[in-house]
Backbone bond lengths (Angstrom), bond angles and torsions (degrees), N, CA, C in turn:
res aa  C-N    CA-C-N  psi(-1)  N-CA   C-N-CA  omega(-1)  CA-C   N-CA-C  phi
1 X - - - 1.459 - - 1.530 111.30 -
2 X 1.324 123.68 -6.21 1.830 130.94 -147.71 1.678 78.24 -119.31
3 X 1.638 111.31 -16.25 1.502 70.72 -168.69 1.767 98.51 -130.64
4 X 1.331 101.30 -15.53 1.404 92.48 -165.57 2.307 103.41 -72.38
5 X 1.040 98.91 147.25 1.855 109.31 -177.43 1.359 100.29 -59.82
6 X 1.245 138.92 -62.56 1.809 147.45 -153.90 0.891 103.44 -95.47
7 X 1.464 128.98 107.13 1.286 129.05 176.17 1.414 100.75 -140.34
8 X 1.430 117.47 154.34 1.765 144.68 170.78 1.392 101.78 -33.57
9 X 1.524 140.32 170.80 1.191 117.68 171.58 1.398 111.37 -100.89
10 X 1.868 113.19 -5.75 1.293 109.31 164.21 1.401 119.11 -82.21
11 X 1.516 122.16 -11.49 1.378 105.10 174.49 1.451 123.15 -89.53
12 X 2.058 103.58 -8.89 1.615 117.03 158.55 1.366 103.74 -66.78
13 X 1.148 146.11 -27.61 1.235 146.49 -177.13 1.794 101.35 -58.90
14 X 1.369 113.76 -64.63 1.155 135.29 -175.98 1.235 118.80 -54.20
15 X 1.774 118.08 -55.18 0.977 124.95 -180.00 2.180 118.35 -54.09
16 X 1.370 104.99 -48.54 1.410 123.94 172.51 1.613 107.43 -58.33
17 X 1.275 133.85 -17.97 1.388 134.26 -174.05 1.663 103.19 -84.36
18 X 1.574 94.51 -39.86 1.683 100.26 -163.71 1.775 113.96 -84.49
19 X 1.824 98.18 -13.95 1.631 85.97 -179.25 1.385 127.93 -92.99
20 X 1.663 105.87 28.32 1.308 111.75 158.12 1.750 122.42 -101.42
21 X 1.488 95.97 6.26 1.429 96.36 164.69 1.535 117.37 -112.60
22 X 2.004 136.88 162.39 1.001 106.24 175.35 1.154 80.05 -112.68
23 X 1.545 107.80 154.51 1.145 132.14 159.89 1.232 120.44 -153.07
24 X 1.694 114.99 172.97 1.352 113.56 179.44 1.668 120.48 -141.39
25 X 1.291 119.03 117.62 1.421 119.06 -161.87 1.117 105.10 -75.53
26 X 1.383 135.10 137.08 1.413 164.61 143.10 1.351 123.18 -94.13
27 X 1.699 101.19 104.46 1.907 103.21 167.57 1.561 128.15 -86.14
28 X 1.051 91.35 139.68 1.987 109.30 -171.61 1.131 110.85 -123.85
29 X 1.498 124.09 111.07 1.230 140.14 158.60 2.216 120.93 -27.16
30 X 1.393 114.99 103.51 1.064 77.47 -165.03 1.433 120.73 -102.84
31 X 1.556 101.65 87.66 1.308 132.74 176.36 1.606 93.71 -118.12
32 X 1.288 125.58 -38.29 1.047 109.71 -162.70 1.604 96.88 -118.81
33 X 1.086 131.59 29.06 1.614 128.17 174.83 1.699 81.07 -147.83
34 X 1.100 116.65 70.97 1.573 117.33 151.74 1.476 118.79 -100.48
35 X 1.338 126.56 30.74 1.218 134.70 159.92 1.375 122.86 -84.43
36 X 1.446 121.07 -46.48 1.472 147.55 161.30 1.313 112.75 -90.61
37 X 1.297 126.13 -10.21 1.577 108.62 162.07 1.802 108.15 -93.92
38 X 1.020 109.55 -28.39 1.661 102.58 -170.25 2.070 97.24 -55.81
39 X 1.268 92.70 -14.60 1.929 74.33 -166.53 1.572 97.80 -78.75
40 X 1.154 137.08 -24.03 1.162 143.05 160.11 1.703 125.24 -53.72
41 X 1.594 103.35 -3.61 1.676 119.73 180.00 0.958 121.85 -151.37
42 X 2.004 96.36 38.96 1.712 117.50 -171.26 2.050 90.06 -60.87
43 X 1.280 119.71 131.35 0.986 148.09 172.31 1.608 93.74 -57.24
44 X 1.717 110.37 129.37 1.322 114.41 170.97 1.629 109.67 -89.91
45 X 1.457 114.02 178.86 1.086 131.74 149.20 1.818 140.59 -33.58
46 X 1.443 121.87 141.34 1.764 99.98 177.90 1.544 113.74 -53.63
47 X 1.254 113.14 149.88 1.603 122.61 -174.56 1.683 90.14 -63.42
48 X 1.206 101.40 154.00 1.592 117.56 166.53 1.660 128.92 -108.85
49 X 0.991 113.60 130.83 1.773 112.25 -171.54 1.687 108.77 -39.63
50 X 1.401 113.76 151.38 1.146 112.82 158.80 1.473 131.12 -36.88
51 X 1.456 115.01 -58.35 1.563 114.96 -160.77 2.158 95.65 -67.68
52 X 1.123 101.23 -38.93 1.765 95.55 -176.03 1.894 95.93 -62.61
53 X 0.857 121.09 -34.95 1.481 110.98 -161.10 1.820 92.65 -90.14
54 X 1.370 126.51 -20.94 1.911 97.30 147.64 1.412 133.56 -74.35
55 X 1.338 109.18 -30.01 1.196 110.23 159.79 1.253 145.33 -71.83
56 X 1.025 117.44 0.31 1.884 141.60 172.78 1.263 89.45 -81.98
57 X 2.181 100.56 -72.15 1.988 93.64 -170.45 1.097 109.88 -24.96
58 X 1.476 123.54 -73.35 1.330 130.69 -135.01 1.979 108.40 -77.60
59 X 1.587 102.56 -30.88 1.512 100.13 153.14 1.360 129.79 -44.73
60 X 1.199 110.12 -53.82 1.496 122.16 -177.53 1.370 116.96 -79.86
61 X 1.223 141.65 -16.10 1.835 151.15 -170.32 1.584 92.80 -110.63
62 X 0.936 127.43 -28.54 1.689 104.12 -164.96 1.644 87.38 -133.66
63 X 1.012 146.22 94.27 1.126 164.30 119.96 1.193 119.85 59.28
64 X 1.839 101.92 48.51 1.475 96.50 171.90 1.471 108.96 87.56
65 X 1.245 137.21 -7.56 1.476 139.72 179.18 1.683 122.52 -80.81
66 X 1.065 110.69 133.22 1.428 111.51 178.92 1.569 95.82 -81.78
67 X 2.085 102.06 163.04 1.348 93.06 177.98 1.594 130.21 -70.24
68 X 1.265 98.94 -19.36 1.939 92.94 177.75 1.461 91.03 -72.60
69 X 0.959 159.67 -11.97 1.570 132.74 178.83 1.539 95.62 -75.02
70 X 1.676 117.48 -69.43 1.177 98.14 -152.81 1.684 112.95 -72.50
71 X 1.734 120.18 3.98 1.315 110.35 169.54 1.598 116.21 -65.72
72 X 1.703 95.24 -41.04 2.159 103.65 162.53 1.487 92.47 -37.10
73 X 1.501 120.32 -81.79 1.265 101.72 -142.65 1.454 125.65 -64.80
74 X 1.526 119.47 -25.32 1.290 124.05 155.37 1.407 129.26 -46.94
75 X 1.182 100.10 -22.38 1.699 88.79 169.57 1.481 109.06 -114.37
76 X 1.310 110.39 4.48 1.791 103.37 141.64 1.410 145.49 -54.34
77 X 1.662 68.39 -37.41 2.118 80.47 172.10 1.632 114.71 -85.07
78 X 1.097 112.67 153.59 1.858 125.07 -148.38 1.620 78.77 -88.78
79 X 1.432 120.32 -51.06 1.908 104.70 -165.20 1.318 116.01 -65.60
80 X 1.834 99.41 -40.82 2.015 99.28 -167.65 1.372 114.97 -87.46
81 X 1.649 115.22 2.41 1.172 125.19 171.51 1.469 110.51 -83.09
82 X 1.434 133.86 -47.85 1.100 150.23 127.06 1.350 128.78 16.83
83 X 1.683 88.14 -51.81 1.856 97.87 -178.86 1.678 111.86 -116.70
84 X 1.505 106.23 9.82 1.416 109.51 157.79 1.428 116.40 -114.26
85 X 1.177 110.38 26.10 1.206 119.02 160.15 1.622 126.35 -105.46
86 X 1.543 101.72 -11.35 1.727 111.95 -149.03 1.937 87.90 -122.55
87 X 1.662 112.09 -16.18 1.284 107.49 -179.31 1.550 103.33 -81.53
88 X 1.263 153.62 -24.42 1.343 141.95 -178.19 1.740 117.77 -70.18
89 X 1.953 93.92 -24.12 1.570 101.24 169.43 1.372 112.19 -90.68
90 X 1.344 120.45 21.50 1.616 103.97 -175.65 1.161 124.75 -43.28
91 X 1.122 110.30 -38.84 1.719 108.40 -157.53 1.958 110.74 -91.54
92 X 1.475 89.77 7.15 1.546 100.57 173.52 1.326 114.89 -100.66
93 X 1.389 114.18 -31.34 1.152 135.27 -171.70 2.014 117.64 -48.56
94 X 1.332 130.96 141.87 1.280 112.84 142.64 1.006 148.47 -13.04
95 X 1.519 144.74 122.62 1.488 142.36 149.85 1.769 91.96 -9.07
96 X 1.305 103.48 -96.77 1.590 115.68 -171.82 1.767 114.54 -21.34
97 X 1.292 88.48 -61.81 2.051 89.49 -176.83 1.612 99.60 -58.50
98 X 1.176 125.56 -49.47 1.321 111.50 -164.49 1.468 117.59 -97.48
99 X 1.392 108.08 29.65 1.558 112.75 140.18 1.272 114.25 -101.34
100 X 1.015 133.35 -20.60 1.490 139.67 168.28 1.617 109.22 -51.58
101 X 1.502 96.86 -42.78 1.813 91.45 -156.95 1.556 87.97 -106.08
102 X 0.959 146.34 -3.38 1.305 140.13 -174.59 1.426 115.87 -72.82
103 X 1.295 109.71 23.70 2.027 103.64 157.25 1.471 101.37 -142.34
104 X 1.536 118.19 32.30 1.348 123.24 -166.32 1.233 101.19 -121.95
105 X 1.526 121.18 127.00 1.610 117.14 -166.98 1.215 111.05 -146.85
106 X 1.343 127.57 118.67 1.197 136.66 179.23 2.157 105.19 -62.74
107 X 1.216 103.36 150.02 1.805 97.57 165.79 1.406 93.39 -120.16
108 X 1.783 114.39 -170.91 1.335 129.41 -165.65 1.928 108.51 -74.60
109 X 1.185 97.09 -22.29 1.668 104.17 175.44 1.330 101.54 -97.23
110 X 1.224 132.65 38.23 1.934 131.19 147.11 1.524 101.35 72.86
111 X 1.643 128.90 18.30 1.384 108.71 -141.48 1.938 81.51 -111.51
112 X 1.114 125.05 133.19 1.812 116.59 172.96 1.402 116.30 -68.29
113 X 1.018 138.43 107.09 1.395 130.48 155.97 1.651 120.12 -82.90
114 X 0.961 129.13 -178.30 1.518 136.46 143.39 1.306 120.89 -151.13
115 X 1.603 100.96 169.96 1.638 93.61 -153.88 1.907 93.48 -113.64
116 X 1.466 95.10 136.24 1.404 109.52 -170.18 1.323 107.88 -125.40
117 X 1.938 113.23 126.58 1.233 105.19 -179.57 1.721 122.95 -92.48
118 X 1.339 101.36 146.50 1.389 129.89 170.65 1.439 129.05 -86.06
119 X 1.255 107.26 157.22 1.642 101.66 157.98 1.258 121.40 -41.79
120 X 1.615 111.76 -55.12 1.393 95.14 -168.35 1.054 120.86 -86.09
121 X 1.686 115.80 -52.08 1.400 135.10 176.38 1.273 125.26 -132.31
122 X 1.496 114.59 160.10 1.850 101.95 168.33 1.191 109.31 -40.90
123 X 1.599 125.86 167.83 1.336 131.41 158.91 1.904 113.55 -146.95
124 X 1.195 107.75 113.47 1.344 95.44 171.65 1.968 114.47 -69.77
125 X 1.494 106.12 144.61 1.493 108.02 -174.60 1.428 97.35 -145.93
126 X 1.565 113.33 158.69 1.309 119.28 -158.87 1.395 95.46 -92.07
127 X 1.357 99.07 157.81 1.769 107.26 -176.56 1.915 98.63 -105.80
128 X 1.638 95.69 116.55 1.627 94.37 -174.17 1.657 95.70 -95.10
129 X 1.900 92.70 149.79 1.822 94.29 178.65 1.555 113.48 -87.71
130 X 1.028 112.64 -165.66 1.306 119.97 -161.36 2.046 94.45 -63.77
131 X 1.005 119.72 -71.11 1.161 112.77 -170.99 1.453 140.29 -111.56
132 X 1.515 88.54 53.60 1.714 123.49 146.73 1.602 114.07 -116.80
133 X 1.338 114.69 8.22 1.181 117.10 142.36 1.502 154.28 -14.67
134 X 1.472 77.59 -65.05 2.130 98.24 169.35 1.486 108.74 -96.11
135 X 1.305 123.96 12.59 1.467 110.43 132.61 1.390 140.81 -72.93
136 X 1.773 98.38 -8.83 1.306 98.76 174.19 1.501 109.27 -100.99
137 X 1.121 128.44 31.63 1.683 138.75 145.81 1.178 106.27 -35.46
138 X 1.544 109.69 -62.75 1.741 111.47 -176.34 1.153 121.52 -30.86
139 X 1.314 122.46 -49.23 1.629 126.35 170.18 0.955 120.30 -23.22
140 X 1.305 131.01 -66.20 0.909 132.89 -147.59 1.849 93.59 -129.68
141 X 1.177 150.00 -50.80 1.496 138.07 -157.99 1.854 99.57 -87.43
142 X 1.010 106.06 -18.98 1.521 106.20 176.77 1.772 112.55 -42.54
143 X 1.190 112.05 124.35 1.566 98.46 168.93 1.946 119.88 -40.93
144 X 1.078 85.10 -53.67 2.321 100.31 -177.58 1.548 85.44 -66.17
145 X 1.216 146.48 15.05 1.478 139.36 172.70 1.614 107.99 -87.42
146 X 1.300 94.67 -60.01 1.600 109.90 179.41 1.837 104.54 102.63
147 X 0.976 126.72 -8.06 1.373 139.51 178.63 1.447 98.51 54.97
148 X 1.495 104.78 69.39 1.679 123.26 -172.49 1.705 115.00 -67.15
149 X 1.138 146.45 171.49 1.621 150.65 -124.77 2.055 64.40 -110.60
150 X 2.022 92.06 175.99 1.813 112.56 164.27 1.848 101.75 -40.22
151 X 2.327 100.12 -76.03 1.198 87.87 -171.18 1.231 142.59 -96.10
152 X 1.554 122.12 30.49 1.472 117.55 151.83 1.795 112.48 -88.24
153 X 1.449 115.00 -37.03 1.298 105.37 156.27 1.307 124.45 -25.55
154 X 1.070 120.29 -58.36 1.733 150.36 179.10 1.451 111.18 -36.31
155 X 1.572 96.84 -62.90 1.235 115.10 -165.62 1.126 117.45 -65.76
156 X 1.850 113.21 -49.29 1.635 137.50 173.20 1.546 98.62 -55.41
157 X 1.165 144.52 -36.97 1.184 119.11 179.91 1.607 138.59 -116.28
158 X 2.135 100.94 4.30 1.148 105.36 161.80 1.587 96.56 -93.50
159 X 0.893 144.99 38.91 1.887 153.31 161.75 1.733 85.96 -81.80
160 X 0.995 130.23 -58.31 1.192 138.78 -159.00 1.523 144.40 -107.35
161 X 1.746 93.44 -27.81 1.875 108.40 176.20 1.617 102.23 -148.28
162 X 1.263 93.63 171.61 1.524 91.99 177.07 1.515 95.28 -156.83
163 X 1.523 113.01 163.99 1.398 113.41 174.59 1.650 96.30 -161.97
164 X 1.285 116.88 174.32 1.749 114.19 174.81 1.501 114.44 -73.23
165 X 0.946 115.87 119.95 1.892 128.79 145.28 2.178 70.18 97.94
166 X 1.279 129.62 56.44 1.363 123.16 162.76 1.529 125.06 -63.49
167 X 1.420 108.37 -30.12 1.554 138.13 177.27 1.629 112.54 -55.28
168 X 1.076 117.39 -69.31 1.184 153.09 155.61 1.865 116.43 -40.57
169 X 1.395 94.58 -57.88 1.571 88.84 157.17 1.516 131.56 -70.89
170 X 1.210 109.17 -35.71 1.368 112.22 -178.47 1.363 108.46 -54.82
171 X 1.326 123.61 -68.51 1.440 159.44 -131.66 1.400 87.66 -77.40
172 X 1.342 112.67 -45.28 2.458 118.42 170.27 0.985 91.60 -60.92
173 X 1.300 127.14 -68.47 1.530 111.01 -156.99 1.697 117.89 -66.45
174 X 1.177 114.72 -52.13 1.622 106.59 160.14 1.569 127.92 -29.90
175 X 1.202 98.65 -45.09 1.689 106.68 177.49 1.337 117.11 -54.29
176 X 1.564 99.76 -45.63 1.538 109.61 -179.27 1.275 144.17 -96.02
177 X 2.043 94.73 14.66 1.246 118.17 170.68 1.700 128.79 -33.81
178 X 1.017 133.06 82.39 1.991 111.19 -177.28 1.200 111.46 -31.69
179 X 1.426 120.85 -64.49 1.056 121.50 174.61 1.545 138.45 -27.16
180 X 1.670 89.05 -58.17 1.455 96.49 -169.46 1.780 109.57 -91.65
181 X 1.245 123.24 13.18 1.118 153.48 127.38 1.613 136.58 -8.87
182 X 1.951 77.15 -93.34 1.056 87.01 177.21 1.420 118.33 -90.96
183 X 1.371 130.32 -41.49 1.647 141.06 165.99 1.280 120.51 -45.74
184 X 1.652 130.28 -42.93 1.396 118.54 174.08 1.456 118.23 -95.76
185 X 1.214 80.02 159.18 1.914 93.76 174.39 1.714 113.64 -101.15
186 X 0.741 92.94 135.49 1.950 99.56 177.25 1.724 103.76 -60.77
187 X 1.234 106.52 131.36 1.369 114.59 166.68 1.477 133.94 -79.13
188 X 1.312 109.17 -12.62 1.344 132.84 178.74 1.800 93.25 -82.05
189 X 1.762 115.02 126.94 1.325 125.79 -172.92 1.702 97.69 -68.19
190 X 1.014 125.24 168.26 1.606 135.17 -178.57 1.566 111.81 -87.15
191 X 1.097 125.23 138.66 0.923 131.28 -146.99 2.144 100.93 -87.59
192 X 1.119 114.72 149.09 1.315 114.65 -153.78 1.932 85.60 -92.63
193 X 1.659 91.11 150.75 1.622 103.59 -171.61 1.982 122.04 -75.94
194 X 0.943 112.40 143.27 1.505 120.62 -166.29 0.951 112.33 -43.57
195 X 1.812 148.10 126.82 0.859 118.11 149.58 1.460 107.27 -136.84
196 X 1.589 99.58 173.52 1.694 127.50 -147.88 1.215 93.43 -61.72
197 X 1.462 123.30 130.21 1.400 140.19 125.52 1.610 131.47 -10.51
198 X 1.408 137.33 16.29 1.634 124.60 -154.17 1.251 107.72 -58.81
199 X 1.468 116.09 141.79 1.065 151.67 -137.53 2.062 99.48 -137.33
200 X 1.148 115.02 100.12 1.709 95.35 168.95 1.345 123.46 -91.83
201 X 1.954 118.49 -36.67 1.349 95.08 172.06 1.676 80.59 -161.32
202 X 1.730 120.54 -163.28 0.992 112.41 -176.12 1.666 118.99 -89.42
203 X 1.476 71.56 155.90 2.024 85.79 170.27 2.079 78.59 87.69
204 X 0.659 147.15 5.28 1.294 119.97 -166.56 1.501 108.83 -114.67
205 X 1.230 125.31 30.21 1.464 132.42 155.18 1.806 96.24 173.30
206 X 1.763 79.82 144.54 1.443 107.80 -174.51 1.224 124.60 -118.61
207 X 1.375 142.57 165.64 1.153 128.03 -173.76 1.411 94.83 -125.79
208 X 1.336 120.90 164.51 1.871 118.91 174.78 1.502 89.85 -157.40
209 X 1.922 111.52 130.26 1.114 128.99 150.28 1.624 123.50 -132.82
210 X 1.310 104.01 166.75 1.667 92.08 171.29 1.370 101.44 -115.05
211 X 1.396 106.75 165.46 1.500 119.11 175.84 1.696 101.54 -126.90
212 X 1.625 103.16 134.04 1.609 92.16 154.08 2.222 80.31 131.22
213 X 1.595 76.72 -176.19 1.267 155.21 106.09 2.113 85.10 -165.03
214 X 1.386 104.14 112.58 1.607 118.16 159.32 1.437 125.29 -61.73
215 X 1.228 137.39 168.15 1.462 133.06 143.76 1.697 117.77 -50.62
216 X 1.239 117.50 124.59 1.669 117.10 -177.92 1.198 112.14 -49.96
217 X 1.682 104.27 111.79 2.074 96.35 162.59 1.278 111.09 -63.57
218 X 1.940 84.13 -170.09 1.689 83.81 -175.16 1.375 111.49 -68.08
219 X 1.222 130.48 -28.71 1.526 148.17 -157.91 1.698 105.72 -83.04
220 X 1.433 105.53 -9.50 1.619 108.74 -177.01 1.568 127.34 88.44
221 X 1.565 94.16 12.29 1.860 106.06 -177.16 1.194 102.26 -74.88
222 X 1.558 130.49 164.76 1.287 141.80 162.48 1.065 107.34 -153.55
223 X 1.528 147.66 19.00 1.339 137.67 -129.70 1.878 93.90 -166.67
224 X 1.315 128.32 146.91 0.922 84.26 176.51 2.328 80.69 -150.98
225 X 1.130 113.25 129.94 1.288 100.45 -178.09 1.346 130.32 -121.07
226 X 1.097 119.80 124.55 2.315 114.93 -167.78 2.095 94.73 -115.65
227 X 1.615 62.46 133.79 1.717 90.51 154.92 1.395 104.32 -93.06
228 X 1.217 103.53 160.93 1.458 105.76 172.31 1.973 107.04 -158.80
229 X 1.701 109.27 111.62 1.258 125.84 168.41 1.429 122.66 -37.43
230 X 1.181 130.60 93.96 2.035 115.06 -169.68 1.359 122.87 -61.91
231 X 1.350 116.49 -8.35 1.242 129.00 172.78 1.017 120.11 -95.57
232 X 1.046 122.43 -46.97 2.047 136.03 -155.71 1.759 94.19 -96.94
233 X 1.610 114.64 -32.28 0.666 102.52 -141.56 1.992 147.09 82.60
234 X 1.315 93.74 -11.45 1.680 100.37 -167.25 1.373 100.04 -58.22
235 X 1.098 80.26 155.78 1.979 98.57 168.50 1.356 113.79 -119.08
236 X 1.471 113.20 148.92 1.875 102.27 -171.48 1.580 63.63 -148.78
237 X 1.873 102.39 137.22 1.990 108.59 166.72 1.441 81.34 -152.42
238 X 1.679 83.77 150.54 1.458 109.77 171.35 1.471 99.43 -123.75
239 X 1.428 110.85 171.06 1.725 110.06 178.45 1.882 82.53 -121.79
240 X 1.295 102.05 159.41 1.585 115.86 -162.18 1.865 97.37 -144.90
241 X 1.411 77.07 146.65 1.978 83.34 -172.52 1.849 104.68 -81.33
242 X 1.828 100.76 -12.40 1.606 97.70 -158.40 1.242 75.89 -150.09
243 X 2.066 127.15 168.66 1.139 140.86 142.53 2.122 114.84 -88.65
244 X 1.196 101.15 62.69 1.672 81.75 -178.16 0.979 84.96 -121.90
245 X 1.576 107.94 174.58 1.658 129.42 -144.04 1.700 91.42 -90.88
246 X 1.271 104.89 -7.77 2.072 81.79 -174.73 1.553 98.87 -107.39
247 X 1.561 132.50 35.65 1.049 141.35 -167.85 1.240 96.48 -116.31
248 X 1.457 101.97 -53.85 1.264 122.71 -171.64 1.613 130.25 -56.96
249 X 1.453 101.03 -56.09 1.385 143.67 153.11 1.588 97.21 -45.02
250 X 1.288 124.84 -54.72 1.583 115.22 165.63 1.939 125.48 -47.53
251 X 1.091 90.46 -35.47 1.493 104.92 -166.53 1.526 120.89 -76.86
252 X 1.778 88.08 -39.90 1.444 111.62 173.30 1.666 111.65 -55.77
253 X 1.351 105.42 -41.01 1.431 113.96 -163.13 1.777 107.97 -95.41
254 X 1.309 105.19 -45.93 1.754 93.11 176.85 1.682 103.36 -77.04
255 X 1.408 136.93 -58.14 1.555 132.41 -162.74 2.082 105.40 -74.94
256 X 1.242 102.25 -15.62 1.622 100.06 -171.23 1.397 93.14 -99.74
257 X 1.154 117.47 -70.68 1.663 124.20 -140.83 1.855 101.46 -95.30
258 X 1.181 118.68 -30.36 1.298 121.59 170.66 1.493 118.42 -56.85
259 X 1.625 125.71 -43.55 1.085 137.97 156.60 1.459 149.81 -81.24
260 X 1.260 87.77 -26.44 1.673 101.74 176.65 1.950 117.11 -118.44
261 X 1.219 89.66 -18.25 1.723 96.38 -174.48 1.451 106.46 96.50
262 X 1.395 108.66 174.49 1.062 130.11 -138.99 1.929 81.07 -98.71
263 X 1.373 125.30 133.68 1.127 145.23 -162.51 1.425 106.49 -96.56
264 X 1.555 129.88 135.50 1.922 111.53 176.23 1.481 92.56 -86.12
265 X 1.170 166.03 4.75 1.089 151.66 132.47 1.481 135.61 -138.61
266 X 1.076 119.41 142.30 1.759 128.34 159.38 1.556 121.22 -86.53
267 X 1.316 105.26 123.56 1.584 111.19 157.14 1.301 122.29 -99.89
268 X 1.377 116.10 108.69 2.099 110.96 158.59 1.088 96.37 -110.16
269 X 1.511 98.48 174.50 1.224 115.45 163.62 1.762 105.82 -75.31
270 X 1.638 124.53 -160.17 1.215 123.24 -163.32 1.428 86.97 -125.53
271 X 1.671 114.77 77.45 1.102 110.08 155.27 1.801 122.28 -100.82
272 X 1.041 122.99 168.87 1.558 117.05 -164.79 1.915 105.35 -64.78
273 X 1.267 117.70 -34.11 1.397 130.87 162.16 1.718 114.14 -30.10
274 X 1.225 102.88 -74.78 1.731 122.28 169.35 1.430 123.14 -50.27
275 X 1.476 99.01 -27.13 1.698 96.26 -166.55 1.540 84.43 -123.25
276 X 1.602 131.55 51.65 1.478 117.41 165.84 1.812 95.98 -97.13
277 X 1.357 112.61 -170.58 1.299 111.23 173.19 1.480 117.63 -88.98
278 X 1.311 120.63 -9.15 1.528 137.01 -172.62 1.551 83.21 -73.37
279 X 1.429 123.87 -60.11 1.993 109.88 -163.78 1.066 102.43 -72.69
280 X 1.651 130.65 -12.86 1.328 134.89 -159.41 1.592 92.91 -65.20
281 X 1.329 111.28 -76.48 1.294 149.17 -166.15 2.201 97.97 -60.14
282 X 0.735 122.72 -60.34 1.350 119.63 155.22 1.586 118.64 -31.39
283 X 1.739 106.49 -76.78 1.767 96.67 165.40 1.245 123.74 -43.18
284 X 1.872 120.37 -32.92 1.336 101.90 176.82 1.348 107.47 -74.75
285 X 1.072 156.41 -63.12 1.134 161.90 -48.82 2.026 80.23 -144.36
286 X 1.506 107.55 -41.07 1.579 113.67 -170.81 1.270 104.26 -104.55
287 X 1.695 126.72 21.36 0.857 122.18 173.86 1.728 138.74 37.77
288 X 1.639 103.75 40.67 0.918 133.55 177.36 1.277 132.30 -123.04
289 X 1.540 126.90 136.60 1.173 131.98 -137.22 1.888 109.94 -101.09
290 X 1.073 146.88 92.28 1.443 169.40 86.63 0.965 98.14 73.46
């Protein structure tokens, strides 16, 4: 850490604390420094049964509530009430409904969970209602939170709860952090400043985009592609059954170059179309510049 240049900004934190002391690090096998490592493998407590260790979670994550409260409040809410009503009919139910509810599981205390996958393994997690919600602030505004990015937010709290459209909620509320606002800086570099298009006369640069995928005409188009004159402005579009590069490369050559001549340059954007070797070989071929 003393020596390498790029470091975390908490281990620059760290590093600047320590170079007012001298010291010198020494590694020890810890086979033979098991005096100071055993405190690091202070031996826990007897394991505890399953049913006490849901009921602790759920003490400790949702604010102190026993489970008949938060089963009340679950069936306060109009959606998760909804789907503990429709899970005892499963097997009556629709194809459709019972893919919906098929990771949704009631336990012996009435409480809904569903099961959400992980890295490692399934996990059943409790489904919170609408307003036990802003207990899950903690996540993320808690100082010991760190006021973490959308998806580790995300992550830290579908580990543990779940509710409808959670993704989506999180990801607003992060955005609209004050905090995280005003204190961080975006990591993404700033975007470089506009500049002018020059233009020398006509026909002498073109623009090419596609539009679409459309609803199918009658003719089988979905695609839809414009040139565009930098001077005049003109527009020349064709509608296209497909976006592939030898369509394109068609279009370029009968609506561009058949009529107007051969152009000293094209602008696209960098879609995979533009940058195949078929337009490659075309621009060379018209001796025009990419």
């Amino acid at each position: 850490m003393m020596k390498t240049r790029k470091l975390a900004p908490r281990l620059t934190r760290w590093a600047l604390c320590l170079q007012e002391f001298d010291f010198e690090v020494i590694y020890k096998s810890g086979r033979i420094h098991k005096d100071v490592d055993c405190l690091s493998r202070n031996p826990v407590g007897d394991p505890i049964e399953a049913k006490d260790v849901t009921e602790r979670t759920l003490v400790v994550n949702v604010e102190t509530l026993t489970s008949e409260e938060i089963r009340e409040r679950q069936l306060r809410d109009p959606k998760i009430s909804k789907i503990m009503r429709l899970l005892p009919k499963y097997e009556h139910l629709s194809c459709r409904d019972r893919k919906k509810l098929k990771k949704f599981h009631i336990n012996e205390q009435g409480l809904l969970y569903r099961k959400v996958e992980n890295h490692s393994a399934d996990k059943l997690c409790i489904v919170i209602p609408r307003c036990l919600r802003k207990d899950l602030y903690s996540m993320h505004d808690d100082p010991l939170s760190g006021h973490l990015g959308q998806k580790k937010t995300f992550e830290r709290i579908n580990s543990r709860f779940y509710f409808p459209g959670m993704r989506k909620y999180i990801n607003r509320y992060v955005k609209t952090c004050v905090e995280c606002q005003t204190r961080k800086f975006p990591t993404v570099p700033p975007a470089g400043l506009l500049q002018p298009i020059i233009v020398g006369g006509v026909c002498e640069k073109f623009g090419l985009d596609i539009l679409g995928p459309f609803p199918k005409s009658l003719r089988d188009n979905k695609y839809i592609i414009v040139g565009t004159e930098y001077l005049t402005r003109f527009a020349i579009v064709r509608a296209l059954p497909d976006s592939t590069a030898a369509l394109i490369a068609s279009f370029v050559v009968e609506n561009i170059i058949c009529q107007f001549g051969s152009p000293r340059e094209f602008l696209t954007d960098r879609g995979v179309q533009f940058r195949s070797a078929v337009m490659k070989e075309t621009f060379n071929l018209l001796h025009t510049k990419h």
